[in-house]
C-alpha positions in Angstrom: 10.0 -27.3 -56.9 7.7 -27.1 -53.9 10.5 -28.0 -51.6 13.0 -25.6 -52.6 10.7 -22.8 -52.5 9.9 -24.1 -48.8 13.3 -24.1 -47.9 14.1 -20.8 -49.5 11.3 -19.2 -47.3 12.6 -20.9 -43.9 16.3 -19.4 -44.6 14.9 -16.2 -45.7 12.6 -16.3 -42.5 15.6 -17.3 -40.3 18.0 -14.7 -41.8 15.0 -11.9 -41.2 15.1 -13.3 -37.3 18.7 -12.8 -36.7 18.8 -9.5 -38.5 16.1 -8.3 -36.0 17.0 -9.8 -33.5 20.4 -8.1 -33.5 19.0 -5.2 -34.4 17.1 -5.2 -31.4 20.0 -5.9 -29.3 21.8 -3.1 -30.8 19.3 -0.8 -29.8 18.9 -2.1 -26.5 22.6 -1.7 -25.8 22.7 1.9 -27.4 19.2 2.9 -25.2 20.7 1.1 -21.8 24.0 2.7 -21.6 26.0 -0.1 -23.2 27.4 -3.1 -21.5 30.2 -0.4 -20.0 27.5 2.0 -18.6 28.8 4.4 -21.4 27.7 4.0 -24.8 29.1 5.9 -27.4 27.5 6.5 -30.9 28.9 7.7 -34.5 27.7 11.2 -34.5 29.6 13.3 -37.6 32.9 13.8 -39.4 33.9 16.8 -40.8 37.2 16.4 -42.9 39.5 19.4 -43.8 42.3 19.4 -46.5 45.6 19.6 -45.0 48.2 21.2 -47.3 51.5 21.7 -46.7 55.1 22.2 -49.6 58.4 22.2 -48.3 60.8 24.7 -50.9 63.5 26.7 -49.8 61.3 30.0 -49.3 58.2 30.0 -46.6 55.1 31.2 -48.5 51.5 31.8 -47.6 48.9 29.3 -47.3 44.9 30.4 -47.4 41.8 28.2 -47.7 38.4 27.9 -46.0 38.1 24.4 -45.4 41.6 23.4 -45.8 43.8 23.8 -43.4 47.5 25.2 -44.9 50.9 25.7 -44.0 51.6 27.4 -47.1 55.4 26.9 -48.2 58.0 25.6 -45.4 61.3 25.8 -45.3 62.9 22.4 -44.2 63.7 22.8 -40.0 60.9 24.6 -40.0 57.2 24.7 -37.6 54.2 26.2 -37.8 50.7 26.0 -35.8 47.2 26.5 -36.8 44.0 26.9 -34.8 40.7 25.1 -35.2 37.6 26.2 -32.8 35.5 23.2 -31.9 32.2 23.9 -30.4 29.4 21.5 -29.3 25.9 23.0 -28.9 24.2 20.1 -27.8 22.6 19.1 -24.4 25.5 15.9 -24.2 28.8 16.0 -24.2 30.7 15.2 -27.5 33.7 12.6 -27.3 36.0 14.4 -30.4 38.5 12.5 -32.2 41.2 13.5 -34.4 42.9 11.4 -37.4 45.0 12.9 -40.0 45.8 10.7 -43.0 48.1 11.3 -46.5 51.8 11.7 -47.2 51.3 15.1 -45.0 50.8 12.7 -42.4 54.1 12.3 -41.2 54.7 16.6 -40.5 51.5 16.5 -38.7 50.5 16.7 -34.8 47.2 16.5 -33.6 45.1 16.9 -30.2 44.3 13.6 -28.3 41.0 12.7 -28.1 39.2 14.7 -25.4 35.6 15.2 -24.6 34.3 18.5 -25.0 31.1 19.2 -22.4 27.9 20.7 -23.5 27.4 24.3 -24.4 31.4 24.7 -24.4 33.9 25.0 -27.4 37.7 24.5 -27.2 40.5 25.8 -29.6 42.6 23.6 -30.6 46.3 23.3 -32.2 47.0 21.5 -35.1 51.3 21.7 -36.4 53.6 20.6 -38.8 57.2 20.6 -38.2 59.1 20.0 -41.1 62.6 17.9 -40.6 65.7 19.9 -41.2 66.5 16.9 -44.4 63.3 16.7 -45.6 62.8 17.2 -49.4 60.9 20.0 -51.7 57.8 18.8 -52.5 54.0 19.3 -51.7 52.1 17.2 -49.4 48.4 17.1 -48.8 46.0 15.1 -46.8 43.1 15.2 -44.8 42.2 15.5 -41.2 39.4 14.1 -39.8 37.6 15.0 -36.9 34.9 12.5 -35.4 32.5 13.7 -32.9 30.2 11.1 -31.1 27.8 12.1 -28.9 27.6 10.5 -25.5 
């Protein structure tokens, strides 16, 4: 019983090693710059309902943190506008990714960086094919900013 009890503490030990050890080296990388001389770190996501129903009469869309095209006719486009602002002392690396079956009617920016003390609008659409079926799609875009 001795034994095992031995050799349980050696694999915890070695598994507490490695852990720290990469740990470490993680840290290291994210300190120095990264192996590319430009590390970039998870920062924040902030997601947004995307909303969008195609019928055969446009109609209004409103939310705060959704983002709607109301009711489109099929053939139809629309456009809305999202400020992005970074008040931080580094620049911000922002990335866009929209996801659900409202994916398809959806364009979004490329990923750009956005410099320190600045703010950008940007264009988010939806163009609706001129076959495309009544129905109501919804989603959610997501955009990442990682700090240099």
């Amino acid at each position: 019983m001795s034994e095992d009890l031995s050799n349980r503490s050696v694999a915890i030990l070695l598994v507490l090693s490695i852990v720290a050890t990469l740990t470490g080296t993680l840290i290291f990388l994210s300190k120095s710059g990264g192996l590319t001389g430009y590390q970039v770190l998870p920062y924040d996501t902030k997601t947004f309902e995307v909303f969008l129903e195609v019928d055969n009469t446009p109609g209004p869309g409103v939310g705060e943190e959704r983002i709607s095209f109301g009711r489109m006719t099929p053939g139809s486009a629309g456009t809305r506008e999202i400020a992005i602002a970074n008040n931080f002392d580094k620049p911000l690396l922002v990335v866009f990714k929209v996801e659900g079956n409202v994916s398809p009617f959806i364009s979004i920016p490329a990923t750009f960086w956005l410099n320190n003390t600045k703010s950008k609008n940007v264009e988010i659409s939806a163009l609706v094919p001129s076959n495309q079926a009544k129905g109501v799609y919804i989603g959610e875009l997501k955009v990442t900013f990682r700090m240099a």
